[in-house]
N, C-alpha and C positions, 0 to 999 in steps of 0.2 A: 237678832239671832244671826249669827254666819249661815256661809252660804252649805250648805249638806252634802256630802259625798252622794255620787252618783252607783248602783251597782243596778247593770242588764246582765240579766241572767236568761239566755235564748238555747232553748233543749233543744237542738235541732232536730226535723222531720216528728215532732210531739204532739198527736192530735186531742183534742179538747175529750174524744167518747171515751179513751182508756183511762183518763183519769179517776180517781177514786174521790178528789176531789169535787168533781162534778156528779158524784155516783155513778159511781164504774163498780160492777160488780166485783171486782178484785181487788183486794187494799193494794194497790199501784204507789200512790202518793202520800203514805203518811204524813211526814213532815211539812208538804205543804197544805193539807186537810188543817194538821196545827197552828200552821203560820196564817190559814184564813179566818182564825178565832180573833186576829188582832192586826187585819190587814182587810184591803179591799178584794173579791174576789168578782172578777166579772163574767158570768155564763157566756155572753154569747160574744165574744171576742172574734173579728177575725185579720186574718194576716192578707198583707196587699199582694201577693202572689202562690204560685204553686213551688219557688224553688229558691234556694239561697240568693241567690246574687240580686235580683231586682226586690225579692224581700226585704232584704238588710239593708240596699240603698234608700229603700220610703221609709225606714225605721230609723236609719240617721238621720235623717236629712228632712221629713217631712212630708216628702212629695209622692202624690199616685204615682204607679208603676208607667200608666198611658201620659202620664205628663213628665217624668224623665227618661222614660225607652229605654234605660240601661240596660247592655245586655253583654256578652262576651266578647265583642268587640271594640269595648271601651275602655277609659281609664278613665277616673274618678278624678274630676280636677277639683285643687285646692277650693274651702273657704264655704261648701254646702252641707253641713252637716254641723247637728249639736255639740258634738264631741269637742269641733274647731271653734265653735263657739265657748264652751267652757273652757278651751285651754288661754284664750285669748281672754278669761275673765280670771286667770289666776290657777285653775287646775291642774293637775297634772293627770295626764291620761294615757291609759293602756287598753290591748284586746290581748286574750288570751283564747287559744284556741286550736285545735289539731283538724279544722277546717280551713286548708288551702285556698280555699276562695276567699278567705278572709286574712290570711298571714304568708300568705305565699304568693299567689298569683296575677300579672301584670295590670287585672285592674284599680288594683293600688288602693283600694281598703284600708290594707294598715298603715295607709300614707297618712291618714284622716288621726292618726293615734301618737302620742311621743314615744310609748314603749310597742312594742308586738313582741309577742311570746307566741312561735309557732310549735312543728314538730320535733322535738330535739333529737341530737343524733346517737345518744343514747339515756336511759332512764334506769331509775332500782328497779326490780323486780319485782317489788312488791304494787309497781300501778301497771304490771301488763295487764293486757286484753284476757278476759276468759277465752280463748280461740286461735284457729291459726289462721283465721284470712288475712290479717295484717301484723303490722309491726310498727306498734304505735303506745301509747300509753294511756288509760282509761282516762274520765275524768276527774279522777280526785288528784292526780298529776298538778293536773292545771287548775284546781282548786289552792291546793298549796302551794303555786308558786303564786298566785293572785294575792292569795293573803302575805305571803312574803313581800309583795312587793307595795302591798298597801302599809303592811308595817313598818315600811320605811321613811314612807311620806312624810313632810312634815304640816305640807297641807293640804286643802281639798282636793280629791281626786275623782275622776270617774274613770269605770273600769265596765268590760264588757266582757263577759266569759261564754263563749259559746260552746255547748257541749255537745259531742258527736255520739253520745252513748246510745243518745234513740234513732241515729241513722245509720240504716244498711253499711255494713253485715253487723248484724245483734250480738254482742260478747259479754254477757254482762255475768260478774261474777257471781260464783257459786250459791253465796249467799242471798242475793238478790232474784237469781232464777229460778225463782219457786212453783213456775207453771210447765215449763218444758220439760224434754226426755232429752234423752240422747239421738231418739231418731229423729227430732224434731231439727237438733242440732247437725246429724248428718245429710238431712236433708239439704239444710243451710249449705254447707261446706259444696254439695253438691252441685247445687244450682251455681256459685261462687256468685259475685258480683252484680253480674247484672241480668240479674233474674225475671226483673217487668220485661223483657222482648220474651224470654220463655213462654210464661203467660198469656200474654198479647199475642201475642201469633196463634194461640190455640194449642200448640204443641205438646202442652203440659196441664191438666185440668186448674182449674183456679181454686180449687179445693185445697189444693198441697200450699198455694197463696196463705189461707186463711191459715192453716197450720204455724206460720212464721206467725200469729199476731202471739203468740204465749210465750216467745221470746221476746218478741218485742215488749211485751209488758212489763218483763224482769228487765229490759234496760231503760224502763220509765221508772220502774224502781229504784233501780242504780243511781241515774241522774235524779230522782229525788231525794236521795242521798249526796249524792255529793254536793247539792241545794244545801242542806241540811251542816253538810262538815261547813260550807263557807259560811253562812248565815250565825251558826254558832259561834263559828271564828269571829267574826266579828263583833257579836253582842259578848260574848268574853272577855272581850279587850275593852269595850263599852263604846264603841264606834255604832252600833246598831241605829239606836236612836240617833244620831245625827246622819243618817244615810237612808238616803232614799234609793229601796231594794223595789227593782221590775221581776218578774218572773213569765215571761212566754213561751213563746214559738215561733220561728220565724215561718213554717208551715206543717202542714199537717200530715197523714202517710194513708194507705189504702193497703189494702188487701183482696181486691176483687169485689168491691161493690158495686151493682150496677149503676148505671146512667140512666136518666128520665128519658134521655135523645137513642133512638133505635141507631145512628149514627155515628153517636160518641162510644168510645172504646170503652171497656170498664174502666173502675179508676184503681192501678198497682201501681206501690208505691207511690211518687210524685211525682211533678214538673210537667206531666200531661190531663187539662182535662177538667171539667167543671165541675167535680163534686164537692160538698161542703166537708167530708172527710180530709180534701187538701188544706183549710182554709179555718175550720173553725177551732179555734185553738186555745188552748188556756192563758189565764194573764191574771197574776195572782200582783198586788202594791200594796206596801206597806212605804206608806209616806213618812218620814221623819217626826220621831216620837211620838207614832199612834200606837194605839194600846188598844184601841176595840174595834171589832170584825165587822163587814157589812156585805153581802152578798145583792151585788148591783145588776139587775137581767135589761139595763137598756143593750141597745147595742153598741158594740166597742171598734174601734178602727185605732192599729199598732201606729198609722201612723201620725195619731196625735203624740207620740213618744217625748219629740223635743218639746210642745208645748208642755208635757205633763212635766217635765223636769223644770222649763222654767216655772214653773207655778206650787211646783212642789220642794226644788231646791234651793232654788234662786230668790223666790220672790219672799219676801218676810210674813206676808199677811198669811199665807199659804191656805189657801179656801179649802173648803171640807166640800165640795162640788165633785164627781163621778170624774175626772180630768180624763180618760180615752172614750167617754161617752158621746154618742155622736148618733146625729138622725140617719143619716146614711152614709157607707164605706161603698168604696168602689175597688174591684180586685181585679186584677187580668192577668193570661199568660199567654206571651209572643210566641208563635210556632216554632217547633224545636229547629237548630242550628243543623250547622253540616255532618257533624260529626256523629247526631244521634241519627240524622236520616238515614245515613251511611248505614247504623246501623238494623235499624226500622227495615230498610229494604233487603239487610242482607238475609236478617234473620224470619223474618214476618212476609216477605215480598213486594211490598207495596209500603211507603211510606206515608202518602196521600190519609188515611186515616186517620196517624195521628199529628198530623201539620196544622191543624188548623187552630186558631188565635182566641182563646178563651176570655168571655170580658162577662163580669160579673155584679149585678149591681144588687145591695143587700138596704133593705129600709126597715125601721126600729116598730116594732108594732106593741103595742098594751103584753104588759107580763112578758115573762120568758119564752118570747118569743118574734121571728126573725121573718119576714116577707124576702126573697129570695125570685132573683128573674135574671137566667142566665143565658149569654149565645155561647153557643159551640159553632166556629164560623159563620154562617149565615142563616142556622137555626135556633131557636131558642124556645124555653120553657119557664116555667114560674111551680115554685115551691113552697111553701108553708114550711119553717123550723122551730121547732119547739124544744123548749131544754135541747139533753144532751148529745140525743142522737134520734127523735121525732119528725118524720118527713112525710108530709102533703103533697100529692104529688096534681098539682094543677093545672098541667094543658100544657099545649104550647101554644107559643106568643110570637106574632112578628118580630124578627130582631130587631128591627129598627126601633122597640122601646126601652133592647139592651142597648144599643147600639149609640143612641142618641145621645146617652150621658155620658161617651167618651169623644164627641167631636166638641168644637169649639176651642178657645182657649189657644194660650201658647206654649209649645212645648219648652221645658223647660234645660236649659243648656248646662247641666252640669257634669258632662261628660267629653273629653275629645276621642276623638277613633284611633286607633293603633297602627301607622302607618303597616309598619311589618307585622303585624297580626297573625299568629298561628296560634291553630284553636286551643292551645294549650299553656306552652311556655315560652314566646316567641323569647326574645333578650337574656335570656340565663345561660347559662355554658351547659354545657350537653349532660354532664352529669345533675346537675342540679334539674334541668330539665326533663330528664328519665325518671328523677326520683318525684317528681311533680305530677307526671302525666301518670305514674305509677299509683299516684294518691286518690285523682280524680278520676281514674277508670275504676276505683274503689269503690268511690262515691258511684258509679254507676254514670258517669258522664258523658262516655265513651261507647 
């Protein structure tokens, strides 16, 4: 048998409780509820960090987040990641995406890729945004320029579509927004962008927080749809079966749940902070011409990704084995950068709070369900997770039993540092750089 066409499909900021998939009270997910009738569907899935960038590098590449440190001040050097490996086996490979960190920005992501398809400088009408915070194109945009581009192929390709429909600000079209109002939505527009310091400081109850998860839900909807337009597109054409289709998260979102650590801040939005709200994510595999469904509760780690590909697309024997099932994942997140301190302290006063370095160690226990022991700096606690959104809350624990499983070992070098480094667009000409740092103070990065 040839070697299978590769498709990652990563919902960005998509946490595993809203899924309907997993029994979410709201049908969120149809299409992938369908696609788990005849695919692998793994409950307890989690992602190697709290935010795109160190996410997505253990999800190419392999590697824990504490054993590459990639962080904003790096670029991505050639020759570590699956992608570079499949193109070097005959592939032809693309990312598609209207996240700047991954098709824009100087850590060189879509260096790793032969095409990048970013934010175009103009689009039809008919894929804008339901909204006014930006000015960009939903995802079904980038759905059909995907399949355009796989239908040109003449041969094996792997392709990576990341979709921004479930990260901040929520615009998901009319048809899709079946939980929201209007005041839900001016709320949105009010708070604008980067709403978690609102929150976080107190300034704003966290109440009006949980209000945004019923947008958010309709743009889980959305991006499981436009799951749905690609996946069809493909088995239409009869590509399905020779393609092995991922479906995750690179991580997961918050709305003001609490922390087990009197300490840790709640957890809004992402990229600060030890909840499993960040971290436990969906991950739906249909491996190359399966045909029946199997709902797998060990535990999962994204970053077996390239193993599952060779084993899945590559290898001919291709084993019927759980391929991201794993005795234990490890997760962490580096204390935030300059830019968001800056922020932290202007708006909250103090940014000491939320600085400190998340490390997370998760071990697989009987049934659906997850043993959970996290530091928040130099504290830590131990949890019990069960299914979907089930939490034990058990003590705390010397860090040093989190702490442990990230020393030894050698880090791994597949990054150099950015001499001229500025935290945003250092090397771009100034216009290109405005409209850059314009994207990612979107994203809330700023």
């Amino acid at each position: 048998m040839a070697n299978a066409n590769v498709l990652l499909i990563v919902a960005d900021s998509l946490r595993a409780r809203n899924t309907s998939l997993l029994g979410y009270r709201r049908e969120t997910t149809p299409f992938l509820d369908a696609l788990g009738e005849r695919a692998s569907v793994y409950t307890q899935a989690r992602s190697p960090s709290n935010w795109t960038l160190p996410s997505h590098v253990s999800l190419f590449s392999g590697y824990e987040v504490h054993e590459h440190g990639f962080d904003l001040g790096d670029r991505l050097d050639p020759g570590h990641t699956i992608f570079e490996a499949l193109s070097a086996d005959g592939y032809e490979t693309g990312i598609f995406s209207d996240n700047p960190f991954l098709t824009e920005h100087e850590s060189g992501l879509d260096s790793i890729f032969e095409y990048a398809r970013g934010t175009p400088g103009s689009f039809p009408e008919e894929f804008e945004t339901n909204g006014s915070l930006g000015d960009w194109p939903n995802g079904f945009w980038y759905a059909e320029e995907l399949l355009e581009w796989t239908g040109e192929r003449e041969g094996p390709w792997a392709a990576c579509l990341n979709l921004m429909d479930t990260h901040r600000p929520y615009e998901p079209l009319a048809e899709y927004d079946r939980w929201s109002d209007e005041r839900v939505r001016a709320l949105q527009e009010t708070m604008g962008f980067k709403w978690h310091w609102e929150f976080l400081s107190g300034s704003v109850s966290l109440g009006f927080a949980r209000l945004l998860e019923v947008i958010y839900d309709g743009a889980i909807r959305q991006a499981d749809a436009i799951t749905e337009r690609l996946v069809t597109g493909l088995e239409d054409r009869g590509e399905l079966e020779e393609t092995l289709v991922v479906v995750c998260s690179d991580h997961g979102e918050s709305f003001g749940s609490e922390t087990a650590l009197a300490s840790e801040p709640p957890a809004v939005s992402h990229r600060i902070g030890t909840h499993d709200d960040l971290y436990h994510v969906p991950l739906v595999v249909k491996a190359p011409g399966q045909d029946r469904g199997r709902r797998i509760d060990d535990l999962a780690a994204l970053t077996r990704f390239p193993e599952a590909v060779r084993s899945l697309a590559l290898d001919e024997s291709r084993s019927d084995a759980p391929a991201f099932a794993v005795d234990r994942a490890l997760a962490s997140q580096p204390p935030i950068g300059p830019a968001m301190t800056r922020e932290a302290e202007r708006i909250c006063g103090d940014a000491e709070p939320f600085s400190r370095h998340a490390r997370i160690v998760y071990e697989d226990r009987p049934g659906d369900e997850v043993l959970k022991r996290a530091a928040w700096g130099e504290e830590a606690y131990e949890t019990l997770v069960r299914g979907r959104n089930e939490r034990v809350d058990r003590g705390e624990l010397p860090a040093e039993r989190v702490l442990s499983a990230f020393e030894g070992g050698e880090r791994i070098a597949l990054a150099s540092p950015l001499e001229e480094y500025t935290e945003f667009a250092a090397g771009y000409d100034n216009e290109f750089a405005d409209d850059l740092e314009d994207r990612l103070e979107a994203l809330g990065y700023r």
